[in-house]
C-alpha positions in Angstrom: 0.0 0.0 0.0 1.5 3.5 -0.9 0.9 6.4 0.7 -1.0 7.4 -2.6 -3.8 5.9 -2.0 -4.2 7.4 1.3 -4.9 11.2 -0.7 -8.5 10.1 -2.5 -11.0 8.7 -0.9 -13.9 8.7 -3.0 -16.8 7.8 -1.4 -19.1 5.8 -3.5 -17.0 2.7 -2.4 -18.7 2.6 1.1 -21.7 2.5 -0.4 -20.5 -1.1 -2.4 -19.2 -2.7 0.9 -22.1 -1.9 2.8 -24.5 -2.9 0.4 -22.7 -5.8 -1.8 -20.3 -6.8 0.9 -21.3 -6.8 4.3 -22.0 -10.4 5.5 -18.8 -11.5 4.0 -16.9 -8.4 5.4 -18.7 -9.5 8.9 -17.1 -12.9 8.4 -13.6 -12.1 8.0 -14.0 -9.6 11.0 -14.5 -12.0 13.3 -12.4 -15.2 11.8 -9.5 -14.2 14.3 -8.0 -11.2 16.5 -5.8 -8.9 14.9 -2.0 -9.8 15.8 -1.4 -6.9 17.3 -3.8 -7.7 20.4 -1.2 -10.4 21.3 -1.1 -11.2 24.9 2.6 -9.7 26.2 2.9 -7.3 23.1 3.5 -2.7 24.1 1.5 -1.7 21.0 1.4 1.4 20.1 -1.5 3.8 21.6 -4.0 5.3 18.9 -7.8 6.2 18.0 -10.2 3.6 18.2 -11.7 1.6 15.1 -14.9 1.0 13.2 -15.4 -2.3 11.9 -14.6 -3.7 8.6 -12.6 -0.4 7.8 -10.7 0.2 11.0 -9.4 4.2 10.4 -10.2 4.7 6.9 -12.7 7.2 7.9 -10.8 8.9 9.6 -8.4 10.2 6.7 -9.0 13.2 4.5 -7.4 14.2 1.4 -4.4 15.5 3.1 -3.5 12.4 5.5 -0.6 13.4 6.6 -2.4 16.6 8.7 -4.7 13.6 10.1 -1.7 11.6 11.6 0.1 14.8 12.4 -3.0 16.1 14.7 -3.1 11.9 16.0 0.4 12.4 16.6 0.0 15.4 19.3 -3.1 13.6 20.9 -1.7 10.0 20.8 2.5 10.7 20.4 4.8 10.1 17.6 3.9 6.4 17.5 0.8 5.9 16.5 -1.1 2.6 15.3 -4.1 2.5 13.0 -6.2 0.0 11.4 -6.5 0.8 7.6 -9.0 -1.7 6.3 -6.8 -5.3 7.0 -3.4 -2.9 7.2 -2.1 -2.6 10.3 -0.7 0.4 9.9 2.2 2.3 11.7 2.6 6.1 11.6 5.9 7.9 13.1 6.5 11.7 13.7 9.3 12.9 15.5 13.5 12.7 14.7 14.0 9.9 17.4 11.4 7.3 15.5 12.2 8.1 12.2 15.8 7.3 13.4 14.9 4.1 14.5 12.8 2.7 11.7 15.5 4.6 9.1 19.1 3.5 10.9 18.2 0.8 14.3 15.7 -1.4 12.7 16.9 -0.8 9.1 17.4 -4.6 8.5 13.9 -5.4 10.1 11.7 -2.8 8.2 13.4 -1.9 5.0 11.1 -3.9 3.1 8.2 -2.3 0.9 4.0 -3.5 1.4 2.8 -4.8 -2.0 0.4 -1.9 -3.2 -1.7 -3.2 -6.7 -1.5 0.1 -8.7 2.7 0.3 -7.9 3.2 -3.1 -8.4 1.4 -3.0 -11.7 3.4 0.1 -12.8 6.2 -1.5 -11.8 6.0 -4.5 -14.5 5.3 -6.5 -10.8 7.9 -5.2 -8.8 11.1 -5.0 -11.0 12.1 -1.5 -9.9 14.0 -0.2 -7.4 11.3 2.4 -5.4 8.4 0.0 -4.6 10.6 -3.4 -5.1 10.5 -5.2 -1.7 13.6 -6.3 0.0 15.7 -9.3 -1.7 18.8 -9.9 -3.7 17.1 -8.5 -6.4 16.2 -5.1 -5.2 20.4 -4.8 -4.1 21.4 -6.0 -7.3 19.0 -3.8 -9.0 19.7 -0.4 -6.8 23.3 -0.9 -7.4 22.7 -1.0 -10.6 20.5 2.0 -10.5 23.1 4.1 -9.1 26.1 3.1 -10.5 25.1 3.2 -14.6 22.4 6.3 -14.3 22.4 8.3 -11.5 25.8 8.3 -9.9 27.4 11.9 -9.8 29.4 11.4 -12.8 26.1 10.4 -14.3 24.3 13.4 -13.1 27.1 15.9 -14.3 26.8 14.1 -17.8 23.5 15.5 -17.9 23.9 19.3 -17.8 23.1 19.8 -20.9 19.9 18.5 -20.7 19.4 21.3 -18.1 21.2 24.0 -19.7 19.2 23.4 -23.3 15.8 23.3 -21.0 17.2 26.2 -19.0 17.5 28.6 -22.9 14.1 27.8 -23.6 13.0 29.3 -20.2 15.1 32.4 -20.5 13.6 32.8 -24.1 9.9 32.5 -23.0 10.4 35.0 -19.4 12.9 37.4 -21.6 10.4 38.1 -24.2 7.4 38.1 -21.8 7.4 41.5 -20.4 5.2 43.6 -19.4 2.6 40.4 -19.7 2.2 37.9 -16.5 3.9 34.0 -17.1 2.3 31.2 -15.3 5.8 30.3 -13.8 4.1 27.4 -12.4 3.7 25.5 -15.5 6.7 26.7 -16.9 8.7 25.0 -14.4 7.0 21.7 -14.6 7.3 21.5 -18.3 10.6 22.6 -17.9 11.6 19.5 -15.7 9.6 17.0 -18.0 11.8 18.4 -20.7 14.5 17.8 -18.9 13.7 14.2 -17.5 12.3 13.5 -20.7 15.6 14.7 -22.9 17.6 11.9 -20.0 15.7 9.5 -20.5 14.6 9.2 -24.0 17.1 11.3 -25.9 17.1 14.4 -27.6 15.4 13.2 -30.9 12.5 11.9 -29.1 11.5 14.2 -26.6 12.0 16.8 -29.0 9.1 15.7 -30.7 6.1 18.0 -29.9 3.4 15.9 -30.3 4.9 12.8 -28.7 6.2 14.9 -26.0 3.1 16.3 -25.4 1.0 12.9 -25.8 3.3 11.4 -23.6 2.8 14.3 -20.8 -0.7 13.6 -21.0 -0.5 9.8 -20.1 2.2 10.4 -17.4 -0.3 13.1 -15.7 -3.0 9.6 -15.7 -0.2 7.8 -14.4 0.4 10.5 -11.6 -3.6 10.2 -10.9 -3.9 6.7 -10.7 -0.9 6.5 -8.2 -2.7 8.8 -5.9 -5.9 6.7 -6.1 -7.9 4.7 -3.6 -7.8 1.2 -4.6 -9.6 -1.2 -2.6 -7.8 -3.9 -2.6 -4.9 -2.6 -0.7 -7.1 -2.6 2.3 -9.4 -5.3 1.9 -7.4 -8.4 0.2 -9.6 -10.4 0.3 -12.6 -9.0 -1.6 -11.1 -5.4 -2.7 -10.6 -6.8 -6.2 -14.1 -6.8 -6.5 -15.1 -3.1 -4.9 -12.6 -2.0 -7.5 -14.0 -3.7 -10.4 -17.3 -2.4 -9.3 -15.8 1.0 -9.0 -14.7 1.2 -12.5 -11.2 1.5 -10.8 -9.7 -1.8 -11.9 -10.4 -0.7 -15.6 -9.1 2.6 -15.3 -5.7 1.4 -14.0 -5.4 -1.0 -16.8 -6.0 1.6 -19.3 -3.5 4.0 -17.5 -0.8 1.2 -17.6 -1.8 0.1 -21.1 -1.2 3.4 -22.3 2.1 4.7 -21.3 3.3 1.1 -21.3 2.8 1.8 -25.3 4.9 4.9 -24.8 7.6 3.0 -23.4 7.4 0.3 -25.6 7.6 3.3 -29.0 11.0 4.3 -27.0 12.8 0.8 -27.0 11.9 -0.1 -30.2 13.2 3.2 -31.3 16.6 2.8 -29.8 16.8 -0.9 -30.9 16.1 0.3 -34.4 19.6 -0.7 -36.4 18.9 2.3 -38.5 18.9 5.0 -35.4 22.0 7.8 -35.8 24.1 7.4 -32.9 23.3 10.2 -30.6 26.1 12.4 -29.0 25.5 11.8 -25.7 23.7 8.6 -24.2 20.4 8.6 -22.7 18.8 6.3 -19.7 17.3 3.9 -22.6 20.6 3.5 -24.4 22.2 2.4 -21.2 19.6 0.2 -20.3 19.3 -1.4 -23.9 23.3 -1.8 -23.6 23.2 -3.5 -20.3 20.6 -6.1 -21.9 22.9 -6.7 -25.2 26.0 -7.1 -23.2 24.8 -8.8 -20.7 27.1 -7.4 -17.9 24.7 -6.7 -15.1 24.1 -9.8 -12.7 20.5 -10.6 -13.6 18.8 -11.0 -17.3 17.8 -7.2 -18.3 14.5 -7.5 -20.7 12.3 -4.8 -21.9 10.0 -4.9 -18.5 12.7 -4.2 -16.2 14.0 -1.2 -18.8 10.0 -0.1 -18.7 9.5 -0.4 -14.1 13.0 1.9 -14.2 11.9 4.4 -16.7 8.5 4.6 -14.6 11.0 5.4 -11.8 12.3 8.1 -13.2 9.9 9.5 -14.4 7.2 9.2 -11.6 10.6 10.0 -9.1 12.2 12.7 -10.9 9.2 15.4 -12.8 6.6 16.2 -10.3 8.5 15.9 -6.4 11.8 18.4 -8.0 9.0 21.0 -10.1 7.0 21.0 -6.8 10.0 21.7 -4.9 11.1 24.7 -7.1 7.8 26.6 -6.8 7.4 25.9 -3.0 10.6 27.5 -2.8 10.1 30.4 -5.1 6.4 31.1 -3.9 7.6 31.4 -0.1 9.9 34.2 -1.5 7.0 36.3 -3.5 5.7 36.3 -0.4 8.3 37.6 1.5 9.5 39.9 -1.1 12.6 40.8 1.6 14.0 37.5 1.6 13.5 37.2 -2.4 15.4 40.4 -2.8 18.7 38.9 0.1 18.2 35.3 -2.3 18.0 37.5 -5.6 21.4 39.6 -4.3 23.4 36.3 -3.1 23.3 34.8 -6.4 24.0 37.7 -8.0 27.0 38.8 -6.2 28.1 35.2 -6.4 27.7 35.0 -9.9 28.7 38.2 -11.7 26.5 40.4 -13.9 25.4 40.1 -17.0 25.5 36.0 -17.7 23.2 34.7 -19.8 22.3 31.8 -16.6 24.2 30.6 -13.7 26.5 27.5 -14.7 26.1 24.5 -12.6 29.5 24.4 -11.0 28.9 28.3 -10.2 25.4 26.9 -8.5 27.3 24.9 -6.1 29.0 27.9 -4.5 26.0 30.0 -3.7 25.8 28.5 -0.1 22.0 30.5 0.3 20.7 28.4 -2.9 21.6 25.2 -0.4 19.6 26.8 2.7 16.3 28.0 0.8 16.5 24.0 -0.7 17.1 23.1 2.8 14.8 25.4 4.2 12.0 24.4 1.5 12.2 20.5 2.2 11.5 21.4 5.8 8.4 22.9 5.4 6.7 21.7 2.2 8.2 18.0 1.6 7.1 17.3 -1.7 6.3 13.8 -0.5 5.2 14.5 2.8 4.6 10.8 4.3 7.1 9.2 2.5 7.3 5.7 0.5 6.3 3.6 3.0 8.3 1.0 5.0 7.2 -2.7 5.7 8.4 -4.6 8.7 9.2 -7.9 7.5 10.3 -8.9 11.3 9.2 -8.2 14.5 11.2 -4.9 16.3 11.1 -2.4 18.7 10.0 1.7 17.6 9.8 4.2 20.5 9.5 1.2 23.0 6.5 -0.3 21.4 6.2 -3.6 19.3 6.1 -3.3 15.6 5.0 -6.9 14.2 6.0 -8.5 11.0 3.3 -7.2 8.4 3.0 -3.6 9.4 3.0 -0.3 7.0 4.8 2.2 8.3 4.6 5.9 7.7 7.5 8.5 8.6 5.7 12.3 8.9 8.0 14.5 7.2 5.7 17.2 7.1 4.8 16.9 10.4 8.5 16.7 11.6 8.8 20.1 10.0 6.5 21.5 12.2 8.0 20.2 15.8 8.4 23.4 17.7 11.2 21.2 19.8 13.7 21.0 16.6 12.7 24.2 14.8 12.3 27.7 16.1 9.3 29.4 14.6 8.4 26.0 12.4 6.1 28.0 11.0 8.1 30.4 9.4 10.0 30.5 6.0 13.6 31.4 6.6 16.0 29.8 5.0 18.5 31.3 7.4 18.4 28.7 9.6 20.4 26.9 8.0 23.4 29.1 7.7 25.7 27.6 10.2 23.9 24.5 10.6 25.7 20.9 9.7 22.0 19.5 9.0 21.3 18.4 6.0 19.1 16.3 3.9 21.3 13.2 2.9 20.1 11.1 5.0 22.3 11.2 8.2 20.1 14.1 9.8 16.5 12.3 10.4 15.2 16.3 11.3 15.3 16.5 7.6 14.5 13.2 5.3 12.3 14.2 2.7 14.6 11.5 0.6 14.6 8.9 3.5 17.3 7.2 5.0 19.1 4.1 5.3 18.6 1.1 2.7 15.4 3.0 1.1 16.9 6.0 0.8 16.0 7.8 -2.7 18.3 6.9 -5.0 17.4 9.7 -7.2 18.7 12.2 -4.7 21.6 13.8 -6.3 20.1 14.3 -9.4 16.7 16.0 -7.6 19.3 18.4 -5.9 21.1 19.4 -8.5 18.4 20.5 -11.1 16.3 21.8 -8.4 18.9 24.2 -6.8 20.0 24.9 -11.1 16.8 25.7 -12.1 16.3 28.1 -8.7 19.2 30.1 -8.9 18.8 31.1 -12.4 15.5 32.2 -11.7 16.8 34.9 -9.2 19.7 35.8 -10.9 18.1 36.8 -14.3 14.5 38.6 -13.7 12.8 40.7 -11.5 9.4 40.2 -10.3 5.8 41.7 -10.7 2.2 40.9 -9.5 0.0 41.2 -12.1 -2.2 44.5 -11.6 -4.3 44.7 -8.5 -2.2 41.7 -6.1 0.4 42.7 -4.0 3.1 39.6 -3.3 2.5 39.4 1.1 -1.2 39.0 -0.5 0.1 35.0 -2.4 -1.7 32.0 -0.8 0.0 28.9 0.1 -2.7 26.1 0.0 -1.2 22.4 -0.3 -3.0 20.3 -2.8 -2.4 17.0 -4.4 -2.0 13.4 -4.0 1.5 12.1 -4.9 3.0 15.0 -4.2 1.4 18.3 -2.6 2.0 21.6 -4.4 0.8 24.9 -3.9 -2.8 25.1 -5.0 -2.0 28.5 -6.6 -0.1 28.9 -9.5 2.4 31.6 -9.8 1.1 34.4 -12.1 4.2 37.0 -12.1 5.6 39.6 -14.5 8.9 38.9 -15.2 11.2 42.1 -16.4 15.5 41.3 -17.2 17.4 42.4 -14.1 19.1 45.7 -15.4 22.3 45.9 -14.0 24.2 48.7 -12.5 
């Protein structure tokens, strides 16, 4: 179960269990105790239950407020019931420690969800894989062909060709307002896109903007309620009822056909050799040569292009505008962030080079600073304890889904002053960071499960910000004043700010 389908409830499904389903819900509820209820066993305190759906109810399109308000009535421990998931939810720096570093080996496994496990050509990728000599073989794989540093730096210009067409569109824009919402976003699939398929293909308006289409259905139909996560048993049958079984078979059909174009495409004997590699020509190489330590085919090339994709658009363009709409609303720190890359850079540069980003310690800060407060994942992929083990002195039993609370971890007044604040000078002289050996700040994770799309994340994200400070000043469009933005959190995969940002860009004139 992912946290996805925690974020869209719809309702219509209660009305199918309680009118289809009941008397053979009402025998499975009372075939046996839950494990939990052991004699001898500290379980975790938390709100009671209804039957059949335990806490379900309970959960609103923004879950991770709901455990975060459980979490100051019940603890940073808490245990619910979802449906047959015994669930585990953890909100403080001391648990997430635990699960993350202590019980590692006990709980770095992941629960089977149906709509990731599908995605994932059943299971052959590395985020939603669970625990085995595959998933290490795989992972190590992972980082050491397509996203280790060297990797990373090979792709810069991806970002610097994605980065032109930016400063094209906001250059020319003046004195007319840019959605610099969707420009971001796009800018990010373009550059994801150009890694992973090449320059040939994404380049390709209409199959770039098919293909943006189906990955936004594929976003959707992570962040939906399936039944069957919850109710194993007869969940298979709420979601054909639902029309949710055939909707995620049509969303897999149809960017699995996407993929599928790709490969073909690169195994074509006629294809120019490109300049630079992209993710597919690696792949595709690996499964000539026959180097890595398992039989590559086409699904396991397909479940780690989902990964990147799914991984890699939405969580760093989400990221971005959090960061950037805190600072149109706080027009002094954009003008301090807006001054520290330009007196770090120079004046008049077309952009900021990546090895000049790296030197601009604020960038790092208002990154930092924006992970704390708006993680774009904000219960991340969840863990599965595959053994019994001890969290915050209460028993954890084989079998349960647990939950770390970023976004409630960046509210705890006993780690952060002023949590609610924006101010990405906190992190000035501070060692913490968000690697993964600070658990104040994981929006990647930690430990075995750590993201391993981390370093690649970071390094567009903080590319793509400081060029957007160094080269433009700001407007409201007429009548809105920037302390006047809103920041509303919306979303299901990842939460964003519900309002886009609508600004008038005009070309910093230097002195």
């Amino acid at each position: 179960m992912s946290m996805a389908t925690l974020t869209s409830l719809p309702p219509q499904w209660l009305s199918i269990v309680a009118v289809f389903l009941l008397p053979i819900l009402t025998l499975l509820l009372f075939r046996g105790k839950d494990d939990n209820k052991k004699k001898g066993l500290k379980i975790p305190p938390g709100p009671g239950q209804l039957p059949f759906i335990g806490n379900l109810h309970q959960l609103s399109r923004q879950p991770y407020v709901d455990f975060w308000k459980m979490a100051k009535k019940y603890g940073p421990v808490v245990q619910l019931q979802l449906g047959r998931c015994p669930t585990v939810v953890l909100s403080s720096t001391e648990t997430a420690k635990e699960l993350m570093k202590d019980r590692d080996v006990e709980c770095c496994s992941r629960p089977l969800s149906v709509g990731p496990g599908q995605l994932s050509y059943n299971f052959l990728d590395v985020a939603f894989s669970p625990f085995s000599d595959y998933w290490r073989e795989m992972r190590k794989l992972f980082i050491s062909k397509l996203l280790s540093m060297r990797r990373v730096q090979s792709f810069r210009y991806a970002r610097e060709e994605q980065m032109d067409k930016l400063i094209e569109i906001l250059d020319g824009a003046y004195p007319n307002p840019v959605n610099l919402t969707e420009k971001v976003f796009n800018m990010m699939d373009g550059i994801i896109g150009t890694i992973a398929f090449g320059r040939t293909t994404y380049a390709q308006q209409e199959f770039r903007d098919g293909f943006m289409k189906v990955l936004a259905a594929t976003m959707d139909m992570l962040a939906s309620f399936d039944a069957e996560n919850f109710f194993p048993v007869v969940g298979k049958f709420i979601d054909y009822l639902s029309g949710a079984l055939a909707k995620r078979q049509r969303t897999f059909n149809n960017i699995d056909r996407y993929f599928q174009k790709v490969i073909e495409q690169h195994l074509d004997p006629n294809r120019p050799k490109p300049e630079t590699e992209d993710i597919v020509d690696v792949l595709i190489g690996l499964m000539k040569d026959g180097s890595a330590s398992f039989k590559i085919t086409g699904d396991h090339v397909k479940a780690i292009l989902m990964n990147v994709f799914v991984g890699g658009t939405d969580t760093s363009a989400v990221t971005i505008t959090w960061a950037f709409s805190e600072l149109l609303k706080n027009p002094k720190l954009m003008k301090k962030a807006q001054e520290e890359v330009r007196n770090a850079v120079g004046p008049n540069k077309r952009r900021v080079e990546g090895k000049e980003v790296e030197k601009i310690k604020y960038i790092d800060c208002i990154v930092k600073e924006t992970f704390r407060k708006h993680p774009p994942t904000p219960l991340l992929i969840p863990h599965f304890s595959m053994r019994h083990c001890k969290i915050g002195g209460y028993d954890i039993p084989p079998g349960s889904t647990i939950y770390v609370n970023a976004w409630a971890m960046g509210k705890d007044a006993t780690i952060w002053d002023n949590p609610e604040e924006f101010y990405p000078d906190r992190f000035m002289n501070s060692e913490v960071d968000y690697r993964g050996s600070h658990f104040e700040l994981v929006p990647f994770g930690a430990g075995r499960r750590i993201c391993p799309g981390l370093a690649m994340a970071t390094t567009a994200v903080k590319y793509i910000l400081a060029n957007l400070l160094y080269g433009w000043d700001y407007e409201m469009p007429e009548g809105q004043k920037f302390e006047d933005f809103p920041l509303i959190e919306e979303g299901g995969l990842s939460v964003h700010n519900k309002q886009d940002i609508m600004v008038i860009p005009e070309k910093h004139k230097w002195d």
